[in-house]
C-alpha positions in Angstrom: 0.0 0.0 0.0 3.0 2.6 0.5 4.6 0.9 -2.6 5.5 3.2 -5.2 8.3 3.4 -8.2 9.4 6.9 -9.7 12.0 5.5 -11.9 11.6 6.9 -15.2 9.4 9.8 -13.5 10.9 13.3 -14.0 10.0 14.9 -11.0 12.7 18.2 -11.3 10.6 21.3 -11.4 12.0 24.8 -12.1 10.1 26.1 -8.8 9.5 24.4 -5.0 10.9 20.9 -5.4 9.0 17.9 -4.6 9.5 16.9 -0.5 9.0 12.9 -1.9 9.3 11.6 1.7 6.6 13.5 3.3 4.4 12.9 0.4 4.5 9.2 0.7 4.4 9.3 4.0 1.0 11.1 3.8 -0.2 9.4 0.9 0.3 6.0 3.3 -1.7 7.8 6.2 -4.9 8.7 3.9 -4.8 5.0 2.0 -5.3 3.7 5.5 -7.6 6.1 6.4 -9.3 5.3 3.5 -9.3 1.6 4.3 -10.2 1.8 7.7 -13.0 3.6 7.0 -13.7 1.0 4.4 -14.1 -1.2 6.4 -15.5 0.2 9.5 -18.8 0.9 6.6 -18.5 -2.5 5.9 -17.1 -1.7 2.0 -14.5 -2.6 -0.3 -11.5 -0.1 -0.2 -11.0 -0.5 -4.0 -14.8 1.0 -4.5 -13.2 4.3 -3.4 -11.2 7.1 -5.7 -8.8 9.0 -4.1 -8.8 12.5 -5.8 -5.7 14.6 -4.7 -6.7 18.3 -4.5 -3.8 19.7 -5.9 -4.3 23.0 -6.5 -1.6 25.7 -4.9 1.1 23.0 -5.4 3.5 22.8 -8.0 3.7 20.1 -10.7 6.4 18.9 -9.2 4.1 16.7 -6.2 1.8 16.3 -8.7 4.1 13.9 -10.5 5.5 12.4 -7.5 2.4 11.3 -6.1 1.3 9.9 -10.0 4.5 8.2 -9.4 3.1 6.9 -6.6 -0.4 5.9 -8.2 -2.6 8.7 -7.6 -4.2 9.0 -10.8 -7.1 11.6 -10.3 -6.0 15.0 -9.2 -8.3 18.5 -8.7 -7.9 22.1 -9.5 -9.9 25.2 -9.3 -8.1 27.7 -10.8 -8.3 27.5 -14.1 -4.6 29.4 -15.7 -3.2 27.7 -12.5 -4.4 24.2 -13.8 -3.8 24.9 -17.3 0.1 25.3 -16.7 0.2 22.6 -14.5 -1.5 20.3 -17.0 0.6 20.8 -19.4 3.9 20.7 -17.8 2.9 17.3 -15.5 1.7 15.7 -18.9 5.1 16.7 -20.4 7.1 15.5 -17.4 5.1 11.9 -17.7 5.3 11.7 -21.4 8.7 10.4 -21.0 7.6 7.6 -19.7 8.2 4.0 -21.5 5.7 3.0 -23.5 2.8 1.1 -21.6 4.0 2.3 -18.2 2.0 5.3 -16.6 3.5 5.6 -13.4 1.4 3.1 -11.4 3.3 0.9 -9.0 2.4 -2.3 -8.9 0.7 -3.5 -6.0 0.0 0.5 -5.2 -3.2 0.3 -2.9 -6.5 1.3 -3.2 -7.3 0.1 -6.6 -9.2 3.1 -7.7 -6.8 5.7 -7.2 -4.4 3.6 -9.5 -7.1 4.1 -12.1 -8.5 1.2 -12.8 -12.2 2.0 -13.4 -13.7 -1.2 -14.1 -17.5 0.2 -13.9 -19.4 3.4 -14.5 -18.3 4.8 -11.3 -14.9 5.2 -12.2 -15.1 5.4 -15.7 -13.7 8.7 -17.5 -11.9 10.4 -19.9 -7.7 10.6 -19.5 -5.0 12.3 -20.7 -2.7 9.9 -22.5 -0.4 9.2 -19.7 -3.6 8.1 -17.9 -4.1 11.2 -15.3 -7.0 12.6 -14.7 -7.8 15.8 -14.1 -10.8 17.3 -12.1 -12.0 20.9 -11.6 -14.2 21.9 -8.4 -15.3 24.9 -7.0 -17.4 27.6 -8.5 -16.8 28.0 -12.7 -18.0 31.1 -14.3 -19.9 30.3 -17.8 -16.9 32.4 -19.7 -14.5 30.2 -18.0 -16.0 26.7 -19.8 -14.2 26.7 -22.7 -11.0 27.4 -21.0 -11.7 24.4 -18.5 -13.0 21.8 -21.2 -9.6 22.1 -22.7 -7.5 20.6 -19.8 -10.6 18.9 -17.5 -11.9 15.4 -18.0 -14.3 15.8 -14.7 -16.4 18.9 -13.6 -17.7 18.6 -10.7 -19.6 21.6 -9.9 -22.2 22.0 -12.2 -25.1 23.7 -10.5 -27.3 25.4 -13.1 -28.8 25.0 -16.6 -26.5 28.1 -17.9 -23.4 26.5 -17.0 -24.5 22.7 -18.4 -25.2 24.8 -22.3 -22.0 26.0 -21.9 -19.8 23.1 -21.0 -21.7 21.0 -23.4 -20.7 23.7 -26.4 -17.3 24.4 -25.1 -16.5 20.3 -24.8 -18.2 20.4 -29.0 -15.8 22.7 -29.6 -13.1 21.1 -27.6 -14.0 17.7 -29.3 -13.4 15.9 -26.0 -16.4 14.4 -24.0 -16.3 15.8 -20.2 -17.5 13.7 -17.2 -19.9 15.9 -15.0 -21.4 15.5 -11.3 -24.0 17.8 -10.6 -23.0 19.9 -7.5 -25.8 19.6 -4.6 -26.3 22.2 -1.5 -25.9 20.4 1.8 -26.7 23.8 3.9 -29.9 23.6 5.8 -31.2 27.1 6.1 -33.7 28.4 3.9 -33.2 31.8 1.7 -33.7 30.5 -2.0 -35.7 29.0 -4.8 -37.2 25.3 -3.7 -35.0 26.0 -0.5 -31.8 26.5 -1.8 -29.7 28.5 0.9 -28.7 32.2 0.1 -25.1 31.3 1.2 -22.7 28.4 1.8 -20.7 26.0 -0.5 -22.6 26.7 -3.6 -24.4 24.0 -5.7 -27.7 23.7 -6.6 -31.0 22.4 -4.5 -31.7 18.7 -4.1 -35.2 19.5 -5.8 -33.2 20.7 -9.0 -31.2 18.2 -9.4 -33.2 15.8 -11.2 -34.2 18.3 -14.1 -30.3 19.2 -14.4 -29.2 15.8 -14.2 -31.8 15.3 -17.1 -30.3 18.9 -19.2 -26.9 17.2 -19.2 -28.0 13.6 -19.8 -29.6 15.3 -23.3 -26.7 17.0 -23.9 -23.9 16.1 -26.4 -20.7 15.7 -25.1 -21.4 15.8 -21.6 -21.5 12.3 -19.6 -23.3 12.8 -16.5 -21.6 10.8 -13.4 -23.3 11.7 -10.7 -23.4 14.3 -7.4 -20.7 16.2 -5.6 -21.1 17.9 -2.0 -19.7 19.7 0.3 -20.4 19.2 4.0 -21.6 22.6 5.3 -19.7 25.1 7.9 -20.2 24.1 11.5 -22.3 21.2 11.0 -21.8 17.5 11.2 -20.8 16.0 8.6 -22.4 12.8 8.6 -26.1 13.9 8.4 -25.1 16.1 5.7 -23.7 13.5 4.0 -26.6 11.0 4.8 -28.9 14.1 2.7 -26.4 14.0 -0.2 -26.8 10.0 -0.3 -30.7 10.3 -0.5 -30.2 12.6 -3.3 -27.9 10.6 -5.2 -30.5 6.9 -4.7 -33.2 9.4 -5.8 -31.1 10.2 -9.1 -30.3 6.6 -9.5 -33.7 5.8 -9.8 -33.9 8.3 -13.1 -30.5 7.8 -14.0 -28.8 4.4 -13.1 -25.4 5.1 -14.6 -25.0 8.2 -12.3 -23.6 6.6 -9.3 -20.8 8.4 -8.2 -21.0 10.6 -5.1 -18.1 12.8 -4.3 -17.9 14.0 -1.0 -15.6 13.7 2.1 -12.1 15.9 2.7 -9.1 15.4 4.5 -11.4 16.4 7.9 -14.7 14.4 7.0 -13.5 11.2 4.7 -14.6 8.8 7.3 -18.3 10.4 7.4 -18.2 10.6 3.6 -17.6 7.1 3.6 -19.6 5.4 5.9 -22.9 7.3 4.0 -21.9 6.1 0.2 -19.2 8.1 -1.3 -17.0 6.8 -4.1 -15.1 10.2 -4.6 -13.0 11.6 -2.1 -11.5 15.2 -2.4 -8.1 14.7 -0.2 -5.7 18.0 -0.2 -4.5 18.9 3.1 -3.8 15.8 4.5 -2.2 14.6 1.2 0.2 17.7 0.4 0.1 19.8 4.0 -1.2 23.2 4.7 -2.5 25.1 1.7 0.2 27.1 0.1 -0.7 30.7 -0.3 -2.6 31.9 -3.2 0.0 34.7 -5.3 
């Protein structure tokens, strides 16, 4: 599980360089984290996808831990990502043929990308990484984002579904979507959508968007994304989100993922369903600051 083989993996970088021993050492904490929590829900480990939120931190740890056999990563800044896309893609282009940086014998099977099923399946850069954007997108922002992003996970409006699906047409690449829900509890908007909080759209919309971006081309809709509201506990919250996810299985069977649970809340996230788990902090450290 803390295996991992970075020969052949160019992991210089003209900025911070990678700190490879703290990054497997944490990488090894959150896989048993992961597993434990697995297991206490009475689950499979290798159901679960680690996604490492990498935004803030250079390429650099981003091809270490590929080296490692992360496969998914996450950004949310979208000329931050863009760089960083290119450049890791470079780095783990020199690969040998067939070889992608995946140890053998890695860990969790998911986050060494093998997505046998629907809930794993997606898109990939040809050296197999995957790349995810979260957090709020801005409509002018989609064709910027279908360029480098196989996953968007915060779609939370009709507007920005006819935009993604046009800028992934003109991208020609399909983009894997999870409909972002609202966890917060207190009333303020339409169908009781909160007038603040983490964003995403009200469990009472999200069967008509999931059904805008089933209909669209070029769009392949996954499933639901969450995060657990401010100064709440996370379980319950997470317990809503799973509701809302069996309630858009029953409309659309394919879209099984739930993403949810962060380096604070993975074991909550895990015991109520999630397949996704958003890890930053407790992968790479304290978020770097933002230039």
């Amino acid at each position: 599980m803390h295996g991992g083989d970075l020969t052949g993996v160019d992991t210089s970088d003209d900025g911070p360089r990678a700190d490879l021993p703290r990054l497997r050492a944490n990488l090894g904490d959150v896989r048993e984290r992961i597993t434990a929590a697995a297991r206490a829900a009475g689950r499979d480990p290798a159901e679960l996808t680690l996604v490492a939120v990498s935004k803030t931190w250079p390429a650099a740890d981003v091809v270490v831990l590929r080296g490692l056999g992360v496969t998914h990563f996450a950004e949310n800044r979208e000329q931050e990502a863009a760089r960083k896309v290119v450049e890791v893609h470079a780095r783990l282009g020199l690969l040998p043929a067939g070889a992608n940086g995946v140890a053998a014998g890695s860990g969790l099977a998911a986050d060494a990308g093998r997505g046998g099923d629907s809930c794993h399946a997606g898109t990939s850069g040809t050296d197999g990484t995957i790349w995810h954007y979260v957090g709020q997108l801005q409509r002018n922002k989609a064709n910027a984002v279908a360029r480098w992003a196989d996953w968007v996970q915060c779609v939370d409006r009709p507007e920005l579904v006819a935009s993604l699906a046009r800028a992934a047409a003109t991208a020609g690449r399909e983009l894997t979507v999870c409909l972002q829900v609202s966890l917060d509890t207190s009333p303020g908007g339409p169908n009781g959508a909160p007038t603040a909080g983490r964003g995403g759209a009200a469990p009472a919309d999200v069967p008509g968007l999931a059904d805008l971006v089933a209909a669209a081309g070029w769009l392949r809709l996954a499933g639901v994304m969450a995060v657990a509201p401010r100064g709440q506990p996370p379980r319950p919250a997470f317990a809503r989100l799973r509701e809302v996810a069996e309630r858009l299985r029953q409309i659309h069977p394919d879209a099984c993922v739930i993403s949810a649970g962060m380096s604070g809340d993975l074991e909550a996230a895990v015991a109520e369903g999630a397949t996704h788990l958003r890890i930053g902090t407790a992968l790479f450290g304290e978020r770097l600051p933002v230039p």
